[in-house]
GUKOL-833677 format. One record per atom (N, C-alpha, C, CB): residue number from 1; residue in one letter; chain; atom name; x, y, z. Coordinates in pm, whole numbers, plus 50000, padded with zeros to 5 digits. Last residue first. Glycine has a CB too. Layout:
GUKOL-833677
SITE  pos  code  unit  site     xx     yy     zz
SITE  NUM     A     A    CA      X      Y      Z
...
//
This chain:
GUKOL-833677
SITE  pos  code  unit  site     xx     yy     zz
SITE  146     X     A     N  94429  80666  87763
SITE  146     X     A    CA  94531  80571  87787
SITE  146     X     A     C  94663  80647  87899
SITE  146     X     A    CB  94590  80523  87621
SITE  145     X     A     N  94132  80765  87911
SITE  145     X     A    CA  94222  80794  87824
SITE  145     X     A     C  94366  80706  87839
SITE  145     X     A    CB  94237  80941  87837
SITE  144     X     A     N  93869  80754  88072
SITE  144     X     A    CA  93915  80637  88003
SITE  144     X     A     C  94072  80628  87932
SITE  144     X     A    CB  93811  80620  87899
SITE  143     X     A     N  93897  81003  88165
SITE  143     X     A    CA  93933  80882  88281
SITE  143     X     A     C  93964  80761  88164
SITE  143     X     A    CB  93773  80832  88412
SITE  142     X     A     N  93978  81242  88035
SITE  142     X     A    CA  93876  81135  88039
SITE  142     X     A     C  93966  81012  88136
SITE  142     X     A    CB  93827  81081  87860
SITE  141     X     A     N  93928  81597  88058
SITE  141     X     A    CA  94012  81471  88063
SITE  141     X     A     C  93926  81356  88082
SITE  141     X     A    CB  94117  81473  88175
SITE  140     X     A     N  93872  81905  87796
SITE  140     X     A    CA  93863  81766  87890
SITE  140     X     A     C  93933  81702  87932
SITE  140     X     A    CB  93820  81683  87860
SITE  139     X     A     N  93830  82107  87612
SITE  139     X     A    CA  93913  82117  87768
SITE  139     X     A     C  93790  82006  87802
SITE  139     X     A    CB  93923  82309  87885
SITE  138     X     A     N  93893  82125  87249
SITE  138     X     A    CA  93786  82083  87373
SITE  138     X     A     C  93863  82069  87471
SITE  138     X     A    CB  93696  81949  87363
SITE  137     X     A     N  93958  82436  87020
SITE  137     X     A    CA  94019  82300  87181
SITE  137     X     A     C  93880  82242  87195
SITE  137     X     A    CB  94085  82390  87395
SITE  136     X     A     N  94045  82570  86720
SITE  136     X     A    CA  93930  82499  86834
SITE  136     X     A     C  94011  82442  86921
SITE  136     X     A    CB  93818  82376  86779
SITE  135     X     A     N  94038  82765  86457
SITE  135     X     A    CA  94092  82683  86511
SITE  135     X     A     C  94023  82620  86656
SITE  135     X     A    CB  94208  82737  86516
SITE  134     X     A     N  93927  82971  86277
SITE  134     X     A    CA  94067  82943  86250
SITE  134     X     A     C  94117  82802  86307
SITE  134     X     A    CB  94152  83058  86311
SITE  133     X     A     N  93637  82964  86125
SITE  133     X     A    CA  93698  82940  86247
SITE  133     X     A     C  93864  82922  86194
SITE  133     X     A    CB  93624  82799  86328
SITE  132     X     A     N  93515  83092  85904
SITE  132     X     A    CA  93560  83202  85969
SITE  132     X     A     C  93641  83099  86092
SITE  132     X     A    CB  93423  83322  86020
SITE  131     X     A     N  93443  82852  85732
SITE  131     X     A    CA  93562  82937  85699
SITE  131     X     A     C  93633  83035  85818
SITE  131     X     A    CB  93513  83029  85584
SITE  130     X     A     N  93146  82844  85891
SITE  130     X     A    CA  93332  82719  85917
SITE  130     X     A     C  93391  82783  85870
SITE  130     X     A    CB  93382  82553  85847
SITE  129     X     A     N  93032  82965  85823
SITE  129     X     A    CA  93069  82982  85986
SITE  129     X     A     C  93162  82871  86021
SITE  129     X     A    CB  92931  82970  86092
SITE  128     X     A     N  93002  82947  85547
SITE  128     X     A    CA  93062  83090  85589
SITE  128     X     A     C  93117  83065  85746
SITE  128     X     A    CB  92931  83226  85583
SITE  127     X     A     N  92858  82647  85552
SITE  127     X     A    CA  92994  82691  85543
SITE  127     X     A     C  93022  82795  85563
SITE  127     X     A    CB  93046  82678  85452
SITE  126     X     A     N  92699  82642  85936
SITE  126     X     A    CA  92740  82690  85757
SITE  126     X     A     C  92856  82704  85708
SITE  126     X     A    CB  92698  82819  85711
SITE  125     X     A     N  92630  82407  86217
SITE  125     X     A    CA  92742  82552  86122
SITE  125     X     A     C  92727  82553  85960
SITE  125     X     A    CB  92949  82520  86143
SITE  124     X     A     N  92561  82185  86190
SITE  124     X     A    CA  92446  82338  86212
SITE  124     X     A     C  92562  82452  86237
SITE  124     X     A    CB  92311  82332  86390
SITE  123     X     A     N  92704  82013  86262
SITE  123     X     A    CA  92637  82000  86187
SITE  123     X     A     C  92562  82109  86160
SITE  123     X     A    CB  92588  81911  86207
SITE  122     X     A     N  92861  82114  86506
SITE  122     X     A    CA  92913  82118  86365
SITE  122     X     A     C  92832  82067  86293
SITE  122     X     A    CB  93029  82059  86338
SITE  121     X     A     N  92655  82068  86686
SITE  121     X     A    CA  92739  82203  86696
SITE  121     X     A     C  92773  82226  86540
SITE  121     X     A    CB  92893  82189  86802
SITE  120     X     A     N  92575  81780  86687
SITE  120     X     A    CA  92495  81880  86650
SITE  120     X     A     C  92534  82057  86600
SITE  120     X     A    CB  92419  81872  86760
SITE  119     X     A     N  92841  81696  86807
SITE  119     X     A    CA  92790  81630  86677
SITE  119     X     A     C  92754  81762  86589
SITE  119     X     A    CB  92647  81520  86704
SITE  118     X     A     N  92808  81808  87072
SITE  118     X     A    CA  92953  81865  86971
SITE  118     X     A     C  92917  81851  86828
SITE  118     X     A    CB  93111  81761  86990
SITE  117     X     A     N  92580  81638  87107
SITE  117     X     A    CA  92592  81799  87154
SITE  117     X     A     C  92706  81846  87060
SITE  117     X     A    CB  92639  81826  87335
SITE  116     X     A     N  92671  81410  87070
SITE  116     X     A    CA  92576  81472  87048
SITE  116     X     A     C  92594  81563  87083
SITE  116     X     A    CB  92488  81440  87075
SITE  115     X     A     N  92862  81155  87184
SITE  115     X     A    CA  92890  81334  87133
SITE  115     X     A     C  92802  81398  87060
SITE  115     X     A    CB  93009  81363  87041
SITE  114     X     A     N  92748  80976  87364
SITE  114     X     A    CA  92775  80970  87202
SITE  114     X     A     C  92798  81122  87127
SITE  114     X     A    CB  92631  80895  87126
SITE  113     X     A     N  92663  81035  87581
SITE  113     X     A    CA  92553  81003  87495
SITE  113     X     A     C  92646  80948  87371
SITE  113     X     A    CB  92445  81142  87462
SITE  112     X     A     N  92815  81236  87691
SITE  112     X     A    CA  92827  81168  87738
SITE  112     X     A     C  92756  81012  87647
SITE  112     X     A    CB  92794  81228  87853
SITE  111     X     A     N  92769  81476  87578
SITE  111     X     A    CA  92884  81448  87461
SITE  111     X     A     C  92869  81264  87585
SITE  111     X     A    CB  93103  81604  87453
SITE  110     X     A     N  92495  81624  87614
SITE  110     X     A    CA  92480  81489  87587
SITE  110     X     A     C  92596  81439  87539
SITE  110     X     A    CB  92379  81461  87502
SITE  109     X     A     N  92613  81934  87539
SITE  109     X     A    CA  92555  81885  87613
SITE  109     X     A     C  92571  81731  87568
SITE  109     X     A    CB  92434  81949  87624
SITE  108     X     A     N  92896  82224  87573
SITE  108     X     A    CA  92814  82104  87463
SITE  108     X     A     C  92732  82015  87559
SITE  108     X     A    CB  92935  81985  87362
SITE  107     X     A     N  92955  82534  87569
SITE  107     X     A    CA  92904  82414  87637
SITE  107     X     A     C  92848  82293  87620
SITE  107     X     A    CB  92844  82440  87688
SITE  106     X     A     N  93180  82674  87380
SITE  106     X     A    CA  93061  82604  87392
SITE  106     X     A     C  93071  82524  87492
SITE  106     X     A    CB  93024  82538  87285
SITE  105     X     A     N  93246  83053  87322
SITE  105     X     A    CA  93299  82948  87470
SITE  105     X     A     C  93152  82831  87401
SITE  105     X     A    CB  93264  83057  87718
SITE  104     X     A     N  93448  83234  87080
SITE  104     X     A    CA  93322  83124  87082
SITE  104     X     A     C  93341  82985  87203
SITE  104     X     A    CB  93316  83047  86905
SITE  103     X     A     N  93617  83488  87009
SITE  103     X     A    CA  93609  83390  87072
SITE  103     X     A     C  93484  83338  87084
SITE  103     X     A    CB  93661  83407  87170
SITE  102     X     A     N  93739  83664  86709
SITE  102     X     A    CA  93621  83618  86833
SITE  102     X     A     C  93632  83497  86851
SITE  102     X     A    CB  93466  83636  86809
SITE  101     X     A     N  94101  83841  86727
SITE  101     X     A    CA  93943  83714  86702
SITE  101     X     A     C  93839  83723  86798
SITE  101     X     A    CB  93980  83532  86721
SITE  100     X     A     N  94200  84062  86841
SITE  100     X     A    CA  94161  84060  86689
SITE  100     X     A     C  94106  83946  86675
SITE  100     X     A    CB  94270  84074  86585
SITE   99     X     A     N  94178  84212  87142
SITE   99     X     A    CA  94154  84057  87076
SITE   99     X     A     C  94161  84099  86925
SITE   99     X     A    CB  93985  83972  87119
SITE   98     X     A     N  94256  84335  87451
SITE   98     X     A    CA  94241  84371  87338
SITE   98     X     A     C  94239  84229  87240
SITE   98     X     A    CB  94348  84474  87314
SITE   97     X     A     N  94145  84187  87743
SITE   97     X     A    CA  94263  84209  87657
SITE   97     X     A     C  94258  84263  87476
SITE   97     X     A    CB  94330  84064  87669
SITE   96     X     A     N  93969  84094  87920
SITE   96     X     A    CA  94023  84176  87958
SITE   96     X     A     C  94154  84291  87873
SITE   96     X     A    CB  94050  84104  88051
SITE   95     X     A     N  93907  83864  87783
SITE   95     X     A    CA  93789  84007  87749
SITE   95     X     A     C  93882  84099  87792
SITE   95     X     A    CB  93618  84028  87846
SITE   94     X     A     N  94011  83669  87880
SITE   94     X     A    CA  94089  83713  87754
SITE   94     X     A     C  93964  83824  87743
SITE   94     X     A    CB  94122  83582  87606
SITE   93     X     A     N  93924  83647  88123
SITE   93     X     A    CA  94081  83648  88103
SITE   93     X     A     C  94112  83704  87954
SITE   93     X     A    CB  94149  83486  88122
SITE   92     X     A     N  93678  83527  88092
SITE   92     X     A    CA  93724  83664  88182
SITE   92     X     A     C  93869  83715  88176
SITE   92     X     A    CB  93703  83637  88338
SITE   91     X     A     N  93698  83316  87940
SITE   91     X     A    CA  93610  83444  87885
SITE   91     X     A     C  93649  83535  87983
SITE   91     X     A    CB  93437  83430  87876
SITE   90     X     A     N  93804  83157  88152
SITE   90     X     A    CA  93887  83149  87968
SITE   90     X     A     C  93837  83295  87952
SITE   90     X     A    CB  93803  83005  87803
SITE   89     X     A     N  93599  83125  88264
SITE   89     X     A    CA  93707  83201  88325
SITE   89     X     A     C  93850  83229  88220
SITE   89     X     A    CB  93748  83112  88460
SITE   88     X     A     N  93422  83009  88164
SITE   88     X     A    CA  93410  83133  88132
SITE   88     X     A     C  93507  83216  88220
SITE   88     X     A    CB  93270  83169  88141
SITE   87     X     A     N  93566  82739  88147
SITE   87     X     A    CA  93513  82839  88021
SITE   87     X     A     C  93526  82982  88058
SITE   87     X     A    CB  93349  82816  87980
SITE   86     X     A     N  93567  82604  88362
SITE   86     X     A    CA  93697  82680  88286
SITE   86     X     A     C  93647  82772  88212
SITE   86     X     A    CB  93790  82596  88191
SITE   85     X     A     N  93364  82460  88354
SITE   85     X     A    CA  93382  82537  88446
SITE   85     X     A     C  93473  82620  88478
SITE   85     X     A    CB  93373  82489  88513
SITE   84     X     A     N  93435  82284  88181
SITE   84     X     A    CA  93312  82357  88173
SITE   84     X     A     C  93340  82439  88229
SITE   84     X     A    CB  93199  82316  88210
SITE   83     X     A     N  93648  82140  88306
SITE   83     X     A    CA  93693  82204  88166
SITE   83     X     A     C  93536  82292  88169
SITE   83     X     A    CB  93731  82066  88002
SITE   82     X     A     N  93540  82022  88480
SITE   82     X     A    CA  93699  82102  88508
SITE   82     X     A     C  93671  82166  88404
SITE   82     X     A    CB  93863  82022  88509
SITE   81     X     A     N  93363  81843  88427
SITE   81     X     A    CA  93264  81986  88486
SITE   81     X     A     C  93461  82068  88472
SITE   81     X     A    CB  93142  81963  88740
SITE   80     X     A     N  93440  81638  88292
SITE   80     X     A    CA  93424  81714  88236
SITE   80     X     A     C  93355  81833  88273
SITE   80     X     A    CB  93396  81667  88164
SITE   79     X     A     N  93635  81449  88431
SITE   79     X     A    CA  93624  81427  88312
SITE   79     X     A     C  93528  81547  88233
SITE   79     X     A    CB  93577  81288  88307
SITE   78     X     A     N  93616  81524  88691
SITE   78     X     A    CA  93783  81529  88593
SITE   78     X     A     C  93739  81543  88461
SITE   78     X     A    CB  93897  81371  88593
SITE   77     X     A     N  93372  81586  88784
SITE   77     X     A    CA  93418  81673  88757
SITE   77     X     A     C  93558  81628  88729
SITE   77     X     A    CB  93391  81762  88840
SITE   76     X     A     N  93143  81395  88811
SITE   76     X     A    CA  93193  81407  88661
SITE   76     X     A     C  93282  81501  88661
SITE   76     X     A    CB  93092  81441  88555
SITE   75     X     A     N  92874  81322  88945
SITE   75     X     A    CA  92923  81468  88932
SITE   75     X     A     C  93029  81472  88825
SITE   75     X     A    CB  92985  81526  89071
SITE   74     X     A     N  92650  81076  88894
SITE   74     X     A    CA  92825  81124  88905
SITE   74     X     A     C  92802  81252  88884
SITE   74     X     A    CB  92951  81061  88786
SITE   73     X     A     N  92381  81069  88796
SITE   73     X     A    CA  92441  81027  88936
SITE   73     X     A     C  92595  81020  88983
SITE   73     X     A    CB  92397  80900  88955
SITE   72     X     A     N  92507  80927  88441
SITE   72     X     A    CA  92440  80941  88562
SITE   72     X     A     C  92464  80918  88733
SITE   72     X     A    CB  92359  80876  88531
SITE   71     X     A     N  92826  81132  88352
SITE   71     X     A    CA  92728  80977  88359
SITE   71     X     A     C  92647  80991  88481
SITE   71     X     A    CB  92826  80816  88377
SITE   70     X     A     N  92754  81461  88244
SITE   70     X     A    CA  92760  81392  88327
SITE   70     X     A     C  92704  81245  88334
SITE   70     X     A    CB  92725  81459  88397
SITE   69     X     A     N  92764  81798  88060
SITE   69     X     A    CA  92667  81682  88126
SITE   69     X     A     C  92813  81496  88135
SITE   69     X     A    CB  92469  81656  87954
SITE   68     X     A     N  92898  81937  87930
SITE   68     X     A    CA  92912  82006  88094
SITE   68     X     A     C  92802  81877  88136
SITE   68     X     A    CB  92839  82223  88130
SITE   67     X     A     N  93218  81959  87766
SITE   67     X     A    CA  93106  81917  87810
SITE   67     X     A     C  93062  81901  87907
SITE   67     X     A    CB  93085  81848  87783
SITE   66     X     A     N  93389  82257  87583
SITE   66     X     A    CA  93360  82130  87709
SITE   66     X     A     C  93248  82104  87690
SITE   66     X     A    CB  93372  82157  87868
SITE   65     X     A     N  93555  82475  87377
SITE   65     X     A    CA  93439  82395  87407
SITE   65     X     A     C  93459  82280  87497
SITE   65     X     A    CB  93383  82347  87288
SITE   64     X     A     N  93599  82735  87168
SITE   64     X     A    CA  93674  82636  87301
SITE   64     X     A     C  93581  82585  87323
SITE   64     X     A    CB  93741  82689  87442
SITE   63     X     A     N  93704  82885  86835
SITE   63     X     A    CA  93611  82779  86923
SITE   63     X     A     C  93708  82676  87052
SITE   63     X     A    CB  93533  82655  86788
SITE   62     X     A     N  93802  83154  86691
SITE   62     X     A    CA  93859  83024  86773
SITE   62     X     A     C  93765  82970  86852
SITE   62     X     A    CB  93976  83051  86866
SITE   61     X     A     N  93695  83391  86358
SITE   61     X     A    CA  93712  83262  86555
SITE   61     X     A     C  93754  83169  86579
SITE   61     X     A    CB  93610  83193  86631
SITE   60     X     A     N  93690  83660  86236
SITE   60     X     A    CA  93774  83502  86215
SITE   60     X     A     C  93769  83474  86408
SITE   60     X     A    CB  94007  83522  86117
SITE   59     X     A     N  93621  83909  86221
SITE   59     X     A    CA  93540  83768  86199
SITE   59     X     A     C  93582  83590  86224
SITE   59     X     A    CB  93515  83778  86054
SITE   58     X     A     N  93801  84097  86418
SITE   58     X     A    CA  93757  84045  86321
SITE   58     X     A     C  93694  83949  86354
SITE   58     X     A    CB  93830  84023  86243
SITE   57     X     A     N  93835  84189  86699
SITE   57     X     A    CA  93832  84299  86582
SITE   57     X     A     C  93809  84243  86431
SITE   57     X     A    CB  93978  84380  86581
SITE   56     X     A     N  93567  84013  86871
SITE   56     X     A    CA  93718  84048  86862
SITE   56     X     A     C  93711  84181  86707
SITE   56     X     A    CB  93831  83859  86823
SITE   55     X     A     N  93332  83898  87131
SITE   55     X     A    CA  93385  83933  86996
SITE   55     X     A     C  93472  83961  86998
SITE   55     X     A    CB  93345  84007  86927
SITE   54     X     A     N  93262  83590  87237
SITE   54     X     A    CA  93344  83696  87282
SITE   54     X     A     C  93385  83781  87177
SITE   54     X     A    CB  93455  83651  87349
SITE   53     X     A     N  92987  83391  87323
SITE   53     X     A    CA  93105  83466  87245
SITE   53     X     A     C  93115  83614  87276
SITE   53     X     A    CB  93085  83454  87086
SITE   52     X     A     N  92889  83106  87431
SITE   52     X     A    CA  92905  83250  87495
SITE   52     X     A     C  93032  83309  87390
SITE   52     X     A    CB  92958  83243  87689
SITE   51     X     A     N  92621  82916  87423
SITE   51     X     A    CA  92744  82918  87370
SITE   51     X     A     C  92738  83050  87431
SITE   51     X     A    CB  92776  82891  87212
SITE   50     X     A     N  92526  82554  87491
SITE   50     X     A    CA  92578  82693  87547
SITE   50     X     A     C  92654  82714  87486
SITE   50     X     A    CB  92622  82717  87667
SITE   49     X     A     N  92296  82304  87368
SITE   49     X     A    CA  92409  82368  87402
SITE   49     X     A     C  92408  82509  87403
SITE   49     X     A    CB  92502  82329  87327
SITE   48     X     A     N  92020  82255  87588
SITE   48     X     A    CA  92040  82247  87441
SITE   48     X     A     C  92216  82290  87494
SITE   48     X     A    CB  91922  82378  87315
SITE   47     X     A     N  91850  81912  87668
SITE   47     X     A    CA  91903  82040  87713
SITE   47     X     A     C  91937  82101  87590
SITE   47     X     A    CB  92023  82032  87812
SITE   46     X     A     N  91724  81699  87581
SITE   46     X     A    CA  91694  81776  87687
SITE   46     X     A     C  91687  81870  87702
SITE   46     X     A    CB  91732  81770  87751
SITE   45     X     A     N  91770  81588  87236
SITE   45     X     A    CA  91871  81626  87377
SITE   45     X     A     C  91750  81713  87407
SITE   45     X     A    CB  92059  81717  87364
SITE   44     X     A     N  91696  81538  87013
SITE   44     X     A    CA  91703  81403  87102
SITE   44     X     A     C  91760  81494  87238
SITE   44     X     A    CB  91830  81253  87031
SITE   43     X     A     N  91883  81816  86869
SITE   43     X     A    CA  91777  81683  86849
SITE   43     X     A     C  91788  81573  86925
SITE   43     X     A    CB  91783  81622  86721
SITE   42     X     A     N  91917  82108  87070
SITE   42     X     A    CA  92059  81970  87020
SITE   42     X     A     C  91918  81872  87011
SITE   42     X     A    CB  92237  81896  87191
SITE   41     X     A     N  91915  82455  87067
SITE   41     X     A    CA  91882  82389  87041
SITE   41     X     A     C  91936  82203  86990
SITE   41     X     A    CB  91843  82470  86999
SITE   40     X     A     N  92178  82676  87183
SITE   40     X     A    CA  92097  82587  87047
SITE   40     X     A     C  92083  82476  87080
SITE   40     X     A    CB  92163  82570  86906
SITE   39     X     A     N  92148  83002  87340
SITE   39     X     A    CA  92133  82828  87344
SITE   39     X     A     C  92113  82762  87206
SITE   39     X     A    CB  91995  82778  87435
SITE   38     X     A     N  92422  83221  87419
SITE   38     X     A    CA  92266  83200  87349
SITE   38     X     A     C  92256  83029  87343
SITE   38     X     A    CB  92251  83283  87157
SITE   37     X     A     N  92505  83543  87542
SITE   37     X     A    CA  92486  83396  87565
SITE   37     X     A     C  92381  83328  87531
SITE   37     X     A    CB  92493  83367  87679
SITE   36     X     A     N  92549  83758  87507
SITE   36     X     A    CA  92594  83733  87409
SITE   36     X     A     C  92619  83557  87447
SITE   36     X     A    CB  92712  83839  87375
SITE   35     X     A     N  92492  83959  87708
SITE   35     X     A    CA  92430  84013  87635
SITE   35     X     A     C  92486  83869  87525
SITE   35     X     A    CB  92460  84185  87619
SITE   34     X     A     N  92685  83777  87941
SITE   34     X     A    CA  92554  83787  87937
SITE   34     X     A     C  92470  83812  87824
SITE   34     X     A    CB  92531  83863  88010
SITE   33     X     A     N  92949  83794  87978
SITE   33     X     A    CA  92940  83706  87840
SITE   33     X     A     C  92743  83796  87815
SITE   33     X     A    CB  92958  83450  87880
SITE   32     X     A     N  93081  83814  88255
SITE   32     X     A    CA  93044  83959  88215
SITE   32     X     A     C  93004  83869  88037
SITE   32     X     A    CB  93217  84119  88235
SITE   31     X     A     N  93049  83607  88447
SITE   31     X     A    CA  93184  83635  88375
SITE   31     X     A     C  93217  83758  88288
SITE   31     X     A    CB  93205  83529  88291
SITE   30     X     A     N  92792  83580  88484
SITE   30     X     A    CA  92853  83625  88584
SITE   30     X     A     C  93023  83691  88548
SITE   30     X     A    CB  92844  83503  88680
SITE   29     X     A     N  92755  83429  88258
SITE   29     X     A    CA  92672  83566  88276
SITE   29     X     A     C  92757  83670  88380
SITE   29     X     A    CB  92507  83528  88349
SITE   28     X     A     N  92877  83208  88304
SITE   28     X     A    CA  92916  83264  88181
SITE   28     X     A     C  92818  83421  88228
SITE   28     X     A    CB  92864  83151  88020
SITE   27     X     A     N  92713  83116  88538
SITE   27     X     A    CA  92890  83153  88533
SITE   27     X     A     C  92908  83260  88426
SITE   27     X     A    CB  93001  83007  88483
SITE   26     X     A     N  92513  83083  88462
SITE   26     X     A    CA  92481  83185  88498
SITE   26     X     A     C  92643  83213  88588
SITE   26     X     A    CB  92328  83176  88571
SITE   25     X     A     N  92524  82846  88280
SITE   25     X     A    CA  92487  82989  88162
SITE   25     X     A     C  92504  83092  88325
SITE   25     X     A    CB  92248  82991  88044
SITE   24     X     A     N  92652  82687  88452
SITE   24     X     A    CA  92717  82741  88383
SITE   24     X     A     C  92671  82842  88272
SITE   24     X     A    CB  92774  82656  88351
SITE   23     X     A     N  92400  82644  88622
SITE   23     X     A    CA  92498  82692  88684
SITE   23     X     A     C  92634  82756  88621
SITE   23     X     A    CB  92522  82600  88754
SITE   22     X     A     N  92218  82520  88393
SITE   22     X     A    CA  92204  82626  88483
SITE   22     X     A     C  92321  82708  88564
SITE   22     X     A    CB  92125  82573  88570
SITE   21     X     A     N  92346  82288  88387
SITE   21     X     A    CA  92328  82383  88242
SITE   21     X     A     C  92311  82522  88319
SITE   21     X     A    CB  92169  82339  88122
SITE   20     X     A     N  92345  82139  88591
SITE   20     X     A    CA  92504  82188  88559
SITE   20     X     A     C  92464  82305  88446
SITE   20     X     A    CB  92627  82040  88482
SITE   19     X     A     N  92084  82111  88647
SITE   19     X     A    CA  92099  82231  88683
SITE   19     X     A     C  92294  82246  88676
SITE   19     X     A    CB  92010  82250  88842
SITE   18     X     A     N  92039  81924  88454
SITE   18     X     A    CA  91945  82090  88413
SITE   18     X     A     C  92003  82170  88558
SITE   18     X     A    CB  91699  82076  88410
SITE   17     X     A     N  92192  81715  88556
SITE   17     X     A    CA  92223  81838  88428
SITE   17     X     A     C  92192  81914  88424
SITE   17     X     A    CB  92206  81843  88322
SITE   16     X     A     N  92348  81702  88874
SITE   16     X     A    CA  92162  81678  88788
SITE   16     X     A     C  92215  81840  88656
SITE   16     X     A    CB  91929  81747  88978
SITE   15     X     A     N  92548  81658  89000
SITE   15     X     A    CA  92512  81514  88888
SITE   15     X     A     C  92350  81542  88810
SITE   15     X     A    CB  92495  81328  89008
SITE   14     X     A     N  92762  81901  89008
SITE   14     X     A    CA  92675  81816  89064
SITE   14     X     A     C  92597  81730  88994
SITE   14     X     A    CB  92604  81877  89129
SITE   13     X     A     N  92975  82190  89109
SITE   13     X     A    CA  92979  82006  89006
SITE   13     X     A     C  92877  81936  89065
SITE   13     X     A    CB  93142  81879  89027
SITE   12     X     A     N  93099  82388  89196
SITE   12     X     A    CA  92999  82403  89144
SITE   12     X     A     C  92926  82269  89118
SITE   12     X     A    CB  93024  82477  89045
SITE   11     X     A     N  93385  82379  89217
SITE   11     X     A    CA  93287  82292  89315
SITE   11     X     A     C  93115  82318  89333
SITE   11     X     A    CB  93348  82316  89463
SITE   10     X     A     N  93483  82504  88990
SITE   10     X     A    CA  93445  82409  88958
SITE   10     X     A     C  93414  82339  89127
SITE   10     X     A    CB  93546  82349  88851
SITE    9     X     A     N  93423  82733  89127
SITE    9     X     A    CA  93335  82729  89033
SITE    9     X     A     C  93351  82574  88989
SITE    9     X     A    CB  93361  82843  88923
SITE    8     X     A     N  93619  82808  89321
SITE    8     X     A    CA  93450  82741  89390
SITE    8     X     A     C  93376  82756  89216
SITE    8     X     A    CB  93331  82895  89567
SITE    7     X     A     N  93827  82727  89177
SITE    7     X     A    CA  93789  82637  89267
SITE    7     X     A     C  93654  82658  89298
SITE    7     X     A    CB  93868  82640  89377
SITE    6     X     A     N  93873  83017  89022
SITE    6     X     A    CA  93813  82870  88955
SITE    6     X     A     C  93797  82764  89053
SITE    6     X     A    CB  93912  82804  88839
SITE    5     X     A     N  93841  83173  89265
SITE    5     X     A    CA  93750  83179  89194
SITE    5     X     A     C  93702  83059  89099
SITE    5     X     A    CB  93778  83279  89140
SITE    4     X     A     N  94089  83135  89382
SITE    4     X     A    CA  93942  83078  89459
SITE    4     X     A     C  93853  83073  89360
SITE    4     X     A    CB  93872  83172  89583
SITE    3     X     A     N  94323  83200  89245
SITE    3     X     A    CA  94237  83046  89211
SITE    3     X     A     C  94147  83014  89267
SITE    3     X     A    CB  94294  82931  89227
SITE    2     X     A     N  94168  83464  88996
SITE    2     X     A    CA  94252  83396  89119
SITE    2     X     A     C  94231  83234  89103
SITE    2     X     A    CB  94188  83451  89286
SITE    1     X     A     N  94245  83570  88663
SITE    1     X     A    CA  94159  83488  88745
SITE    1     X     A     C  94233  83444  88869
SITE    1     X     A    CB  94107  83367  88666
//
């Protein structure tokens, strides 16, 4: 990845969600993810979460995940368009490379809310689709953080 590329993606950043949701399913598309970008559905939420996976030579995945919504009327980009807007440059970097895991990019929505979106993620995994994760990040920074 150069660095123009992650700069004008995260100056992508703007305070109206339906269209941060927008701008990052059509990163992740743009990132070559397309055939394998799918939404679920989040209760009480608007929007739903993004996910973009990356297959590998086995079943076993690593989950990366940000949150791409925003306190109102803030753009939000330390605390969480940087890391959204990482994703699928995460996904262009490692497609390029032979993989024995699949990778799983989420976009979680409402984590501003009370982590709804992340909540919902792991509540609506099965156990078979928790055994297979080996391991996870969330790419954030929070202003609140000590």
């Amino acid at each position: 990845m150069t660095e123009a590329v992650i700069q004008d993606r995260l100056g992508l950043a703007t305070p109206d969600q339906a269209e941060r949701f927008a701008r990052l399913r059509t990163m992740f598309e743009d990132a070559g993810c397309g055939g394998h970008v799918t939404e679920i559905k989040v209760k009480h939420a608007k929007l739903p979460n993004l996910v973009c996976v990356l297959p590998g030579a086995s079943e076993q995945e690593v989950v990366i995940g940000a949150h791409f919504d925003s306190v109102p009327k803030v753009t939000g980009v330390v605390d969480n368009w940087s890391g959204a807007s990482l994703l699928p440059s995460l996904y262009q970097s490692i497609a390029k490379q032979g993989r024995k895991h699949t990778f799983r990019f989420v976009g979680f929505v409402d984590e501003e809310k009370g982590l709804v979106g992340s909540r919902a993620y792991v509540k609506s995994l099965t156990d078979a689709d928790r055994s297979r994760i080996l391991g996870g990040s969330i790419l954030t920074q929070s202003a609140r953080a000590p």
